[in-house]
C-alpha positions, 0 to 999 in steps of 0.5 A, spaced: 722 280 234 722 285 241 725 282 246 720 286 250 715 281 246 709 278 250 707 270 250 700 267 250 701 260 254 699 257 248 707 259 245 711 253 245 704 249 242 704 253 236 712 252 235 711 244 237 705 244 231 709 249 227 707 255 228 710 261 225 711 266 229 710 273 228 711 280 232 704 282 233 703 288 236 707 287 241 705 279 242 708 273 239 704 270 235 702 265 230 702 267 222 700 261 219 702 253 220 700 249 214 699 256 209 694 261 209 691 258 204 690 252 207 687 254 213 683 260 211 679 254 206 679 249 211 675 254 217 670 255 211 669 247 211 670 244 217 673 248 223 680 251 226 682 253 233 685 260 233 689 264 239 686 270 240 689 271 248 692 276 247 685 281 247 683 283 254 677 280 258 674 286 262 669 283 269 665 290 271 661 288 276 656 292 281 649 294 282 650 300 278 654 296 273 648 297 267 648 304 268 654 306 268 657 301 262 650 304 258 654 311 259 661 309 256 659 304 251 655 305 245 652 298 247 645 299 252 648 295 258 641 295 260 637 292 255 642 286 255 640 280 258 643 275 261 646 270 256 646 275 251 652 279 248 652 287 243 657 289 238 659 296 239 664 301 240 668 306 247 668 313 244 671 320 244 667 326 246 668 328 237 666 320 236 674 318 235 674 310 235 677 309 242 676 301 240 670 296 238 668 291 243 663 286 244 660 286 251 657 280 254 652 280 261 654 274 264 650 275 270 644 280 273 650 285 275 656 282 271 658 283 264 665 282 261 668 287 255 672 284 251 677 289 247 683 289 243 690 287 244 693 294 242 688 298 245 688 294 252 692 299 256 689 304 254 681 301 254 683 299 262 685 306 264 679 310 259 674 305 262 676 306 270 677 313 270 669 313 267 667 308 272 662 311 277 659 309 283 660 302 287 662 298 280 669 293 280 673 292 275 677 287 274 682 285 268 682 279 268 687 278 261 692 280 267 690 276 272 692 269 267 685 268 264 686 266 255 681 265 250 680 260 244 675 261 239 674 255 235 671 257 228 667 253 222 661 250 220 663 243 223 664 248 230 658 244 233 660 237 232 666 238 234 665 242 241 658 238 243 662 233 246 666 236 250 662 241 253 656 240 259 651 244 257 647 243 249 650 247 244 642 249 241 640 254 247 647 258 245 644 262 239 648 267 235 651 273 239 650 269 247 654 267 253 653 262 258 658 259 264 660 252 261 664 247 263 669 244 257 674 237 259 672 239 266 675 247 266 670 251 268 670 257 262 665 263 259 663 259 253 661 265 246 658 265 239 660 271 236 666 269 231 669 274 226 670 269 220 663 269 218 662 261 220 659 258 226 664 259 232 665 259 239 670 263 243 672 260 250 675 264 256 677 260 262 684 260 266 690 260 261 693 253 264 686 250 264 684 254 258 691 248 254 688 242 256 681 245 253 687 247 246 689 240 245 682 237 246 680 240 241 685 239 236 685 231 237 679 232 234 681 229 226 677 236 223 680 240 227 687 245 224 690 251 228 690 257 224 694 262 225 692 271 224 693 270 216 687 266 215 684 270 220 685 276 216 684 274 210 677 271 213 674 277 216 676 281 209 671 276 205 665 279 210 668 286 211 669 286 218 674 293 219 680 291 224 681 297 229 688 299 227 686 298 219 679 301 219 677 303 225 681 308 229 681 315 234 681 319 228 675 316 224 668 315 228 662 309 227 659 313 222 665 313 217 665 306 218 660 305 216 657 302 222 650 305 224 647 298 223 651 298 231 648 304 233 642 303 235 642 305 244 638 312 244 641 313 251 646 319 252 653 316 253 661 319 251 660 321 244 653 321 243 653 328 241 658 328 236 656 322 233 648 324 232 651 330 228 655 326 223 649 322 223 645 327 220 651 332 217 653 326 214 661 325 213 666 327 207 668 319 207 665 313 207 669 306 208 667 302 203 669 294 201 671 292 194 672 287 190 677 287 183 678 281 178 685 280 179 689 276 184 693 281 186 693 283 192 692 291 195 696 294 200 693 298 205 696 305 204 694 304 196 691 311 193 684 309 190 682 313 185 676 315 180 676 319 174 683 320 175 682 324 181 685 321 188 678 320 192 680 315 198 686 310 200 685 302 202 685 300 208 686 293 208 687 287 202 688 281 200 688 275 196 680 272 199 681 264 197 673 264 197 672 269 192 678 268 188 680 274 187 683 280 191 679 285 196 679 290 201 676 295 204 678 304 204 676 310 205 673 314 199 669 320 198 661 318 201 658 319 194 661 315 191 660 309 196 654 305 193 654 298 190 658 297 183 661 303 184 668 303 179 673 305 182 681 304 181 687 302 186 693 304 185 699 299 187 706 300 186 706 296 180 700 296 177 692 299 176 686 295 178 680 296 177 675 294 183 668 295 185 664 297 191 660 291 194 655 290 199 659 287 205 659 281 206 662 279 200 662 272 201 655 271 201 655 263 204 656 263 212 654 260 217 655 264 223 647 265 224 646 257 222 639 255 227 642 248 230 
């Protein structure tokens, strides 16, 4: 592990749980505690606590803050309105994947821009050269601030207790000020895991007292990043670094569900032509019939002929069976497609499925 590794304020809690901990993109970080397995099945069924401290938490604020987000990001910041929180993307001029976000407004002239971890000191110094007019931008990851997501169907059950404000008025991709065992936090239900979940932001000493709180709970375990890998690939979440790069654009991936902003911003012309001149690859998600597990950088193959590579795999405990995601050749990216992927040790047969493909969620549960 580097020397030069960074450290969340939740590092000596995962050792004292039995964290087993891992080099990630530069932070140290958990893997796993009681098994991957154990963990991917328990958020399915009742509910876990990751650290996710190490993504960035942008504050951009000012009278012409929605203007000026509206002109960096693929989100409308404008039509946003307070409470509620917009998927998308910070581009290139060619369309290249600077990095995914999820924007909140948290105020009339406040929004926070949560970005990942290894694109972070790139996305602060994109996003501040882009900055016009009377906007600040404060990061607050730098200044001490973490976050916590609580993930799984029994989420609610387990907050609704310690929190003061009534979880029913926070409806699928929202936010809102809340306070948590008495810490003030920004209180999201976004998730990645596909089941009801909440993320917590506040500073990273108050945000421990809110980590053990919570798993006090009896339902509650920490999960570390195989779990949360293994469960964003049974909905065919991309991850940026796997399916998401500069070098592919939001119509590769797949993503135009997300591309629904009609203003002009960094990118926009680029994009709109791969749109209507379509792309020679297409990311798709796949499931074979087998446990063994697809390597990122595994050809895939149809009729013998090299048409695309994994990007992401693994063993998915809710299926039962191996899956990932890969680039393939466009016109072969329908559902039921057959397609085979090329390990070091064998050939396994897969299809293209329609994501998710894990049909039972209950990120979007009415409560």
């Amino acid at each position: 592990m580097s020397t030069n590794i960074r450290e969340t304020v939740f590092s000596s809690r995962h050792q004292q749980l039995g964290g087993r901990m891992v080099d990630f993109g530069g932070w140290k970080l958990p893997v796993q505690f009681d098994g991957v397995l154990a963990e991917h099945l328990h958020c399915r069924s009742a509910a876990v606590v990751f650290d996710t401290s190490h993504m960035g938490q942008f504050l951009i604020s000012g009278r012409e803050a929605a203007s000026q987000l509206s002109l960096l990001c693929t989100q409308d910041a404008e039509t946003l309105r307070v409470g509620q929180c917009r998927y998308g993307f910070l581009l290139r001029e060619d369309a290249g994947i600077i990095d995914d976000t999820i924007l909140m407004r948290t105020a009339d002239d406040e929004f926070l821009l949560v970005v990942n971890a290894a694109t972070q000191d790139r996305d602060q110094h994109w996003v501040e050269e882009h900055l016009r007019g009377n906007s600040s931008f404060v990061n607050r990851s730098a200044l001490g601030w973490a976050k916590i997501d609580l993930q799984g169907p029994e989420s609610f059950d387990v907050l609704r207790g310690l929190v003061d404000i009534d979880l029913r008025t926070l409806p699928y991709f929202s936010v809102a000020p809340a306070r948590i065992c008495e810490v003030s936090c920004v209180l999201s239900r976004t998730g990645y895991t596909g089941e009801l979940g909440y993320e917590i932001m506040a500073e990273g000493n108050d945000l421990l007292t809110v980590f053990d709180r919570i798993l006090e709970h009896p339902r509650v375990k920490p999960a570390g990043l195989g779990a949360r890998d293994s469960l964003r690939l049974e909905m065919g979440y991309p991850l940026y670094g796997h399916e998401l790069s500069e070098e592919r654009n939001p119509v590769e991936a797949a993503m135009l569900f997300f591309l629904k902003s009609q203003k002009p911003h960094v990118g926009f012309e680029a994009l709109n032509q791969a749109r209507w001149n379509g792309t020679a690859q297409t990311l798709v998600a796949f499931r074979t019939d087998t446990r063994r597990r697809p390597s990122p950088s595994c050809e895939i193959c149809s009729d013998g002929e090299v048409v695309g590579v994994v990007t992401s795999g693994a063993f998915c405990p809710s299926l039962d069976v191996s899956a990932g995601m890969g680039f393939v050749r466009s016109d072969l990216a329908r559902q039921g497609t057959p397609l085979i992927v090329r390990t070091e040790r064998a050939e396994i047969a897969a299809l293209v499925q329609d994501r998710p493909l894990y049909q039972g969620g209950t990120c979007r549960r009415k409560l």
